[in-house]
C-alpha positions in Angstrom: -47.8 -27.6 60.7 -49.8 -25.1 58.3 -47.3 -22.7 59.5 -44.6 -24.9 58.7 -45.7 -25.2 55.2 -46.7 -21.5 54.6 -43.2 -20.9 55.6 -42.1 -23.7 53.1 -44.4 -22.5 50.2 -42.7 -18.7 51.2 -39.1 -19.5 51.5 -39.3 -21.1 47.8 -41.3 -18.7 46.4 -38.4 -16.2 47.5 -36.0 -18.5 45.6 -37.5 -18.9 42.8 -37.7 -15.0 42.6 -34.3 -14.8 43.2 -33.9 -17.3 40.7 -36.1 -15.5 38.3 -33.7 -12.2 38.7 -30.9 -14.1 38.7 -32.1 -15.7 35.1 -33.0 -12.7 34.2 -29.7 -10.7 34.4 -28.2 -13.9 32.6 -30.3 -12.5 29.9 -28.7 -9.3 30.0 -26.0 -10.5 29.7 -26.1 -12.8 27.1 -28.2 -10.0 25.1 -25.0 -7.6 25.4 -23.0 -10.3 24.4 -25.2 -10.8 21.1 -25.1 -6.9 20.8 -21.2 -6.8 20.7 -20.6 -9.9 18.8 -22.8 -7.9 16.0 -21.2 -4.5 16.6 -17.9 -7.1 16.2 -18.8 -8.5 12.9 -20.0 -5.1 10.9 -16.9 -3.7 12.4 -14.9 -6.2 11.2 -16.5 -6.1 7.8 -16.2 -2.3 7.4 -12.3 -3.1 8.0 -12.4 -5.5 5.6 -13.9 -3.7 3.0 -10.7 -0.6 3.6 -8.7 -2.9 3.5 -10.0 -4.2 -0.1 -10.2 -1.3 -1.2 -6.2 -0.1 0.0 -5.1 -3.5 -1.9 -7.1 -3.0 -5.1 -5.1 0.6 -5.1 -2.1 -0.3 -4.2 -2.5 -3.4 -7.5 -3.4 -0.8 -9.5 -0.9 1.9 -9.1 1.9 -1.1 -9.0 0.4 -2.1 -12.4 0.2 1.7 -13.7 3.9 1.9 -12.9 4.9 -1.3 -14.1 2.8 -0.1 -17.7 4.5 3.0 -17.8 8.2 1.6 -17.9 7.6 -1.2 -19.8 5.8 1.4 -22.2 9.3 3.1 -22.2 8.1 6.1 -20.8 11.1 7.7 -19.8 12.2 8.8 -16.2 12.6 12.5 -15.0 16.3 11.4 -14.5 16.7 10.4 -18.0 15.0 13.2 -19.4 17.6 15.0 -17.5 20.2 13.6 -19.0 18.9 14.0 -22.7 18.7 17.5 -22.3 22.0 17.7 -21.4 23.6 15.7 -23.9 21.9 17.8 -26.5 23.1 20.9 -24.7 26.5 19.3 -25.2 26.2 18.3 -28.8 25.0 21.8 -29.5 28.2 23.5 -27.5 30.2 20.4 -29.4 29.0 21.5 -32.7 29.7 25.1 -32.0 33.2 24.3 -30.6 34.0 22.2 -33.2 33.3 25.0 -36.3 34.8 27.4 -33.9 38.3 25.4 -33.6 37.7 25.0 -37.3 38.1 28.4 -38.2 40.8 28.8 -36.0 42.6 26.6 -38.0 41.9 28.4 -41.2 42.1 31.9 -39.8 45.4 31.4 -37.6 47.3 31.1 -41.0 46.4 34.3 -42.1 46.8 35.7 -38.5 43.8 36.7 -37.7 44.0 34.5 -34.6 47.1 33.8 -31.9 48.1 29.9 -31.7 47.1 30.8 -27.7 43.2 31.2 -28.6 43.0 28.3 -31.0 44.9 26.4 -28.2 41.8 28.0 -26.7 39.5 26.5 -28.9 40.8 23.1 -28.9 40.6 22.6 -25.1 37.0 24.2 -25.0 36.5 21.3 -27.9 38.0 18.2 -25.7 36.5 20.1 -22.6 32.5 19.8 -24.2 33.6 16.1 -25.7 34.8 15.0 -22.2 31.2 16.0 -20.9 29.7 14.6 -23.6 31.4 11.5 -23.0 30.3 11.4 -19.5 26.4 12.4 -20.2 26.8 9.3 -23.3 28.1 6.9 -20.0 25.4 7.9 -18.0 22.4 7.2 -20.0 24.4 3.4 -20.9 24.2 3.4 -16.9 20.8 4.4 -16.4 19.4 2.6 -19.8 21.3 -1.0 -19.0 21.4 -1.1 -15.3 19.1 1.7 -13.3 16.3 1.2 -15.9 16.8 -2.4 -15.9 16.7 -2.0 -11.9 13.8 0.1 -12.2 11.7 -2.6 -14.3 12.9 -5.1 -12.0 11.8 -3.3 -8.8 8.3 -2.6 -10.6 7.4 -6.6 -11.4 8.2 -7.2 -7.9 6.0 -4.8 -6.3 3.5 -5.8 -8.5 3.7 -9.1 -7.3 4.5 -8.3 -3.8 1.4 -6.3 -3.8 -1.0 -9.1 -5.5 0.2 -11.3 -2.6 -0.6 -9.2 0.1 -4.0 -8.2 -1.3 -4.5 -12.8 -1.1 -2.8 -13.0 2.3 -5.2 -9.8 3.2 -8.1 -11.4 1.8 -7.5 -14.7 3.9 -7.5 -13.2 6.6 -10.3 -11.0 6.2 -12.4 -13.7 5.5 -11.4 -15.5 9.0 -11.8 -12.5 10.7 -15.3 -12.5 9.5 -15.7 -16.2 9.8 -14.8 -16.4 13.3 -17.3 -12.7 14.1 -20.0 -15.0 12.3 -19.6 -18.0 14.3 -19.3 -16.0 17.5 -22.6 -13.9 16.5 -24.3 -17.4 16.1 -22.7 -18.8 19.9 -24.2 -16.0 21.2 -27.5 -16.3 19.8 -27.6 -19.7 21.0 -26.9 -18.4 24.6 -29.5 -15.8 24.4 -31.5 -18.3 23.3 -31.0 -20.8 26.0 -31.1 -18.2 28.6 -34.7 -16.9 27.5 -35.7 -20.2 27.6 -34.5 -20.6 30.9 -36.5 -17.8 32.0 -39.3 -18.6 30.3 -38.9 -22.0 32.7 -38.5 -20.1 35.6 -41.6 -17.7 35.2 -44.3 -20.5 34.7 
């Protein structure tokens, strides 16, 4: 019977080690668990932060935009065009005196009625460009400008709602890392205390 019971007291003793080991690893693993929840969370709060930071510049350089057109600072487009139409009024002007004299000079025959013919199609030719230049400027002032302010407010407010809709989700991101840090400590906790049990 003594033998019985040694073999008893023996047999549970070899559970309850196995038991202990088993507990034990269940410790482990809820400790890794912990580990990568945390590595999780600051992960996902670094992210978070870029993210910020990307939406706060993108805000900002929709609002410098936006400031700059509204401030009438003009395009490189309409710069363009400016420069050109003064070219023209300049080659107008010229073309203009030029057909003038012409006119005064051909009646004392200094000039052919061929080259002041000349001079008069080299005048429409420069007001003809002119013209077009003048249209041009109406098209980018009323309409691509217009466009251009338009397209500017709605980035501006397409950006500020994504930076919202970013932060939402950032902040469930970070929610849901914070409540699965605090599951795990739980189960770490629960599984040390089972140990602890075990090992008495």
């Amino acid at each position: 019977k003594q033998e019985f019971a040694q073999a008893e007291i023996a047999e549970k003793s070899e559970l309850s080690e196995i038991q202990r080991r088993q507990q034990a690893l269940n410790v482990k693993r809820a400790e890794s668990s912990l580990q990568l929840a945390t590595d999780t969370l600051r992960l996902s709060a670094n992210s978070n932060q870029l993210k910020e930071q990307d939406s706060v510049r993108e805000i900002e350089m929709a609002k410098l935009m936006l400031k700059e057109l509204e401030a009438g600072n003009q395009s490189v487009d309409r710069e363009k065009l400016l420069e050109s139409k003064n070219d023209l009024n300049a080659k107008l002007t010229f073309a203009q005196q030029q057909r003038n004299w012409g006119k005064r000079v051909l009646k004392k025959g200094y000039i052919t009625s061929n080259q002041l013919t000349k001079f008069e199609i080299e005048l429409l030719e420069h007001q003809t460009s002119l013209n077009a230049v003048n249209r041009d400027i109406y098209i980018h002032d009323d309409f691509t400008y217009q466009q251009q302010l338009t397209d500017a407010r709605s980035r501006l407010i397409n950006v500020t709602s994504e930076k919202s809709r970013v932060d939402r989700e950032s902040e469930h991101s970070v929610t849901l890392a914070k409540a699965e840090v605090q599951r795990c400590r739980e189960v770490l906790a629960a599984e040390q205390e089972a140990l602890e049990h075990l090992t008495k």
